[in-house]
C-alpha positions as CSV (number, residue, x, y, z in Angstrom):
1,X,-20.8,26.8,18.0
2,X,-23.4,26.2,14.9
3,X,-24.8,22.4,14.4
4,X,-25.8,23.1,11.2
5,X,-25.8,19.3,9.5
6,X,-24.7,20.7,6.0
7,X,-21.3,23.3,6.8
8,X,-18.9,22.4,4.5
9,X,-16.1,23.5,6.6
10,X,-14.9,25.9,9.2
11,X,-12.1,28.3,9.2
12,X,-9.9,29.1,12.7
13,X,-6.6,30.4,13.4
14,X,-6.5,28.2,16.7
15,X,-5.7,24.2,15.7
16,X,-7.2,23.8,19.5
17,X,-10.8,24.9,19.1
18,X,-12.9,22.0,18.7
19,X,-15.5,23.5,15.9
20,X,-19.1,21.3,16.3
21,X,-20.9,21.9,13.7
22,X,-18.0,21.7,10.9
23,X,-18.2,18.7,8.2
24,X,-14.1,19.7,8.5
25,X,-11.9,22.2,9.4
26,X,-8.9,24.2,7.5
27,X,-6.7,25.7,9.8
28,X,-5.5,29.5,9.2
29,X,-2.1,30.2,8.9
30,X,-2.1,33.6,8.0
31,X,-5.8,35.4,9.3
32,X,-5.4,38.3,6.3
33,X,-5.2,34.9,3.8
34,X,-9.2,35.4,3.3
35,X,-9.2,34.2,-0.3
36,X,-7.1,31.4,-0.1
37,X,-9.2,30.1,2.3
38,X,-12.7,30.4,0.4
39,X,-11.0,28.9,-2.6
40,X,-9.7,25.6,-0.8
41,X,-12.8,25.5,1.1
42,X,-15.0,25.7,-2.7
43,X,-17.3,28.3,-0.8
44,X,-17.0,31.1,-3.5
45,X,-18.0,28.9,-6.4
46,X,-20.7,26.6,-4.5
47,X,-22.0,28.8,-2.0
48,X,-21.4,32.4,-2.3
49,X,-20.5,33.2,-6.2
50,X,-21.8,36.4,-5.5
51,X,-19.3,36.6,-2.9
52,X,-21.8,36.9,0.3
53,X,-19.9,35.2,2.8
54,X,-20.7,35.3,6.3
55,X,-18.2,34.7,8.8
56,X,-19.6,32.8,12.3
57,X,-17.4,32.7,15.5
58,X,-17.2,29.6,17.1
59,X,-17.7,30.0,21.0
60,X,-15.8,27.1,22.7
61,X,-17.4,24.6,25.3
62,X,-20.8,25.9,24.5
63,X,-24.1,23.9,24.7
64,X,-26.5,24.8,21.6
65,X,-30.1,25.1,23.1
66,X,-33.4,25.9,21.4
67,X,-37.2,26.8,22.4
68,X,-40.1,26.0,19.9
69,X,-42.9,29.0,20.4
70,X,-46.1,29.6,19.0
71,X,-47.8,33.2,18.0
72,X,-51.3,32.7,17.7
73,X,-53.5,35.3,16.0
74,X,-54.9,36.2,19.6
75,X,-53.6,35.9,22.5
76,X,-49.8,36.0,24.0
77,X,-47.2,33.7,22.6
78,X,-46.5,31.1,24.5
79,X,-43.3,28.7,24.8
80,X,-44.1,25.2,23.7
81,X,-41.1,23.0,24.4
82,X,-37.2,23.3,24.8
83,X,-34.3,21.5,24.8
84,X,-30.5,21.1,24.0
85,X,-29.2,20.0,20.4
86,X,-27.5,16.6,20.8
87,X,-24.1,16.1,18.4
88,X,-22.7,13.1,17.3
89,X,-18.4,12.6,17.2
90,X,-17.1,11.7,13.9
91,X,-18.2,14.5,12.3
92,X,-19.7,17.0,15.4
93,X,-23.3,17.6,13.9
94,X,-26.6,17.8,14.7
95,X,-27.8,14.2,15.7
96,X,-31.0,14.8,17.7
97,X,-32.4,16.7,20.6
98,X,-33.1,16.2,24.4
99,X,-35.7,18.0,26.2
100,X,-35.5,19.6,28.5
101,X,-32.1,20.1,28.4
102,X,-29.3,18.4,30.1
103,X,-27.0,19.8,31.1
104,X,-27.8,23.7,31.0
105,X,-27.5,25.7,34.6
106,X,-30.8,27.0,35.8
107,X,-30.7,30.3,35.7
108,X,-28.8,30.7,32.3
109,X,-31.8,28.3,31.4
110,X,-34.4,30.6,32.4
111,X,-32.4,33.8,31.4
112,X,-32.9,32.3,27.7
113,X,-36.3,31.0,28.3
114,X,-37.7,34.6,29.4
115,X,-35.5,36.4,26.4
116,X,-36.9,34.0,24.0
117,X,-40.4,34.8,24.7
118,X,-39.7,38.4,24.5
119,X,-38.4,37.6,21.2
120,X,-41.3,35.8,20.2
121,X,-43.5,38.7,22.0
122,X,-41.3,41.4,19.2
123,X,-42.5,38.5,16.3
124,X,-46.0,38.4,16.9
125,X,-46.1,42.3,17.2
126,X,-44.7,42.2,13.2
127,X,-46.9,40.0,12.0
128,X,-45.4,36.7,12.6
129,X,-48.3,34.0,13.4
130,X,-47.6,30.2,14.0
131,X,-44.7,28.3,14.8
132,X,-41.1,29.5,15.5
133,X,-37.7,28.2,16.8
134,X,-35.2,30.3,18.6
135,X,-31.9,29.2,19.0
136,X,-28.9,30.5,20.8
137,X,-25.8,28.8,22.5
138,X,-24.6,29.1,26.4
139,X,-21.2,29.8,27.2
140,X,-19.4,28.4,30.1
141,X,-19.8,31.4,32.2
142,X,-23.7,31.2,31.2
143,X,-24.0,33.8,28.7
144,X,-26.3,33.2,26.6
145,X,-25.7,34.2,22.5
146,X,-28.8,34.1,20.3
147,X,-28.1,33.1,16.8
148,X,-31.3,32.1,14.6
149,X,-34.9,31.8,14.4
150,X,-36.9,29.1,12.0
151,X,-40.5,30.4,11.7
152,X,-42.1,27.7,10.7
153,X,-42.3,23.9,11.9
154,X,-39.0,22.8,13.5
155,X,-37.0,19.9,14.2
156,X,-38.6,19.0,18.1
157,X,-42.4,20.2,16.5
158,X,-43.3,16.2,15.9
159,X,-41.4,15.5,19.3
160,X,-43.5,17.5,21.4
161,X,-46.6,16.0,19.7
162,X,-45.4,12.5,20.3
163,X,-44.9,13.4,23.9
164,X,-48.2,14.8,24.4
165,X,-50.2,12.0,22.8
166,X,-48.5,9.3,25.1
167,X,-47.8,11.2,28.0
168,X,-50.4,14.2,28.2
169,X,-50.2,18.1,27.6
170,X,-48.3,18.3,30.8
171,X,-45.5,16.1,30.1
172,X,-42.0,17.5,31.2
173,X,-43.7,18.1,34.7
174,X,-43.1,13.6,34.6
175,X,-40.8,12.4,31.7
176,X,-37.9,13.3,29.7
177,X,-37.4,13.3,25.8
178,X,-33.9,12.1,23.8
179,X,-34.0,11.6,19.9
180,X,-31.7,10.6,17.5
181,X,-31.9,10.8,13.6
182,X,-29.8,8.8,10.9
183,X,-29.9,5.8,12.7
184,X,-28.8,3.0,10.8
185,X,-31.4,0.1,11.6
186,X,-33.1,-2.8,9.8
187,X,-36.8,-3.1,8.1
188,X,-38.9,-2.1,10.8
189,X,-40.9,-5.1,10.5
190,X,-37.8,-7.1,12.0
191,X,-37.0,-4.3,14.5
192,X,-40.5,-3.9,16.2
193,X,-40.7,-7.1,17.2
194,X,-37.0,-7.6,18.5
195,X,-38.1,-4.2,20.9
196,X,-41.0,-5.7,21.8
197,X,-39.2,-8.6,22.8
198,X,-36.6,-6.9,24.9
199,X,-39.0,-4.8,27.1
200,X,-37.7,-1.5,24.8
201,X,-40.7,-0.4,22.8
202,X,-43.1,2.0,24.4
203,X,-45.2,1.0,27.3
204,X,-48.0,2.8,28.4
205,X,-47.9,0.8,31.8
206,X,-44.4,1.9,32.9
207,X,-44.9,4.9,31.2
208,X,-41.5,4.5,29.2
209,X,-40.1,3.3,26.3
210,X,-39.3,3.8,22.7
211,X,-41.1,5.2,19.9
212,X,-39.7,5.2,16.3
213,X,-40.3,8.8,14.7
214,X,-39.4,8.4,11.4
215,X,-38.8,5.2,9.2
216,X,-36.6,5.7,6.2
217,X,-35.2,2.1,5.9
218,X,-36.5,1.0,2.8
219,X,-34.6,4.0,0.7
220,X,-31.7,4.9,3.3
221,X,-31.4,2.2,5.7
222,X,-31.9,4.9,8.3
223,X,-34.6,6.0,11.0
224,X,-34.9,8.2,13.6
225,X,-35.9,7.1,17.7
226,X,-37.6,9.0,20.5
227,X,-37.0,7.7,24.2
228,X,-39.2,9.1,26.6
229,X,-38.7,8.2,30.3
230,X,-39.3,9.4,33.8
231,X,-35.2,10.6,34.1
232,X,-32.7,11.4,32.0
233,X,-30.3,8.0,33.7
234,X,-33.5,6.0,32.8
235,X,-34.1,7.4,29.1
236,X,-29.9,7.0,28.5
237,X,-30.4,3.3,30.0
238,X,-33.2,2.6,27.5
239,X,-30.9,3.9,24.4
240,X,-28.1,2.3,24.9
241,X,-29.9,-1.0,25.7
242,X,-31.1,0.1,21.6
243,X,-27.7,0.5,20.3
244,X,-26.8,-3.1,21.5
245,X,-30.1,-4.5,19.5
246,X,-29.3,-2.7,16.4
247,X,-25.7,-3.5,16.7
248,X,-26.8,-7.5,17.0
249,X,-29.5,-6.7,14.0
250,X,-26.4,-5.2,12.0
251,X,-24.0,-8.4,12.5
């Protein structure tokens, strides 16, 4: 499994496996068929004309998970925040985060948690200093399969901070965190006031609610959304309660 938002296409020799992360999918007929495949797929003119493909195996039923550490120039690194990479249907890409995650066992969670930080221990011991993001996918039997690192700011880094400013340093010890990005939505100047008026927008009194991360309506039409709430039932409740308002604001 690899959410990357911009894969042009993925190529498998079983029509079954459900590939998130692929714009689209070519199915193999013939495995050996290697430069058939790059040719209908336009990778060896757009992507690789050097011919430096990489081939990526697609793990089925996996749930893609991430921690966000930091290496400071003293002291131990330290993990920051983590959480599962959320995927929308029509294509299955990267569409936000939720942290912590949902629905990741314990001990696989901790298993990844504690290799992570070793991971980011190795980093700092190179050289690395700052922010990083390790990523990996869990398997269905819990296994868990490393497969990047972003050293530098990643996509939960301005999460987190929202978090902490409305909630405190300590956060996931009381509230969960979902995001979405691309959201179609109206001007913001119509759309704050409609979640004010229907109890959505943040609240420091209940301690929930609904903080808008990122407004690109004026050139896209799109913005992105963070829920924070004390559950993940509650923080679900308070986004699709969203969808309905922006589906009335779209009509």
């Amino acid at each position: 499994m690899n959410l990357s938002r911009g894969l042009p296409a993925l190529r498998f020799t079983d029509p079954g496996l459900e590939g998130a992360g692929a714009q689209r999918t070519i199915v193999l007929g013939d495995p050996t068929d290697h430069e058939q495949v790059l040719k209908e797929a336009g990778l060896t003119a757009t992507h690789a004309p050097q011919g430096e493909i990489v081939l990526e195996v697609f793990h089925p039923g996996c749930t893609s998970v991430y921690v966000e550490v930091d290496c400071p120039e003293h002291g131990e690194a330290v993990v920051l925040n983590g959480g599962q990479l959320r995927t929308d249907q029509h294509p299955p890409v990267l569409a936000g985060l939720a942290l912590p995650p949902r629905s990741v066992p314990g001990p696989a969670w901790e298993h990844f948690t504690s290799e992570a930080l070793r991971m980011a221990r190795f980093m700092q011991s190179l050289g690395c200093r700052g922010l990083a993001s390790i990523d990996a996918v869990i398997d269905q039997a819990g296994n868990v399969w490393f497969n990047e690192v972003n050293a530098r700011l990643g996509g939960s880094t301005h999460l987190h901070h929202i978090a902490e400013t409305l909630v405190g340093p300590h956060w996931t010890d009381s509230h969960v965190l979902i995001s979405r990005f691309n959201v179609r939505a109206p001007a913001l100047a119509h759309l704050l006031p409609a979640m004010r008026e229907h109890g959505l927008a943040w609240d420091s009194q209940r301690g929930h609610g609904i903080v808008i991360a990122s407004d690109d309506t004026a050139a896209t039409g799109n913005l992105e959304y963070v829920v924070l709430a004390h559950n993940h039932e509650e923080a679900s409740d308070l986004e699709d309660q969203l969808t309905g308002l922006l589906a009335q604001q779209d009509s």
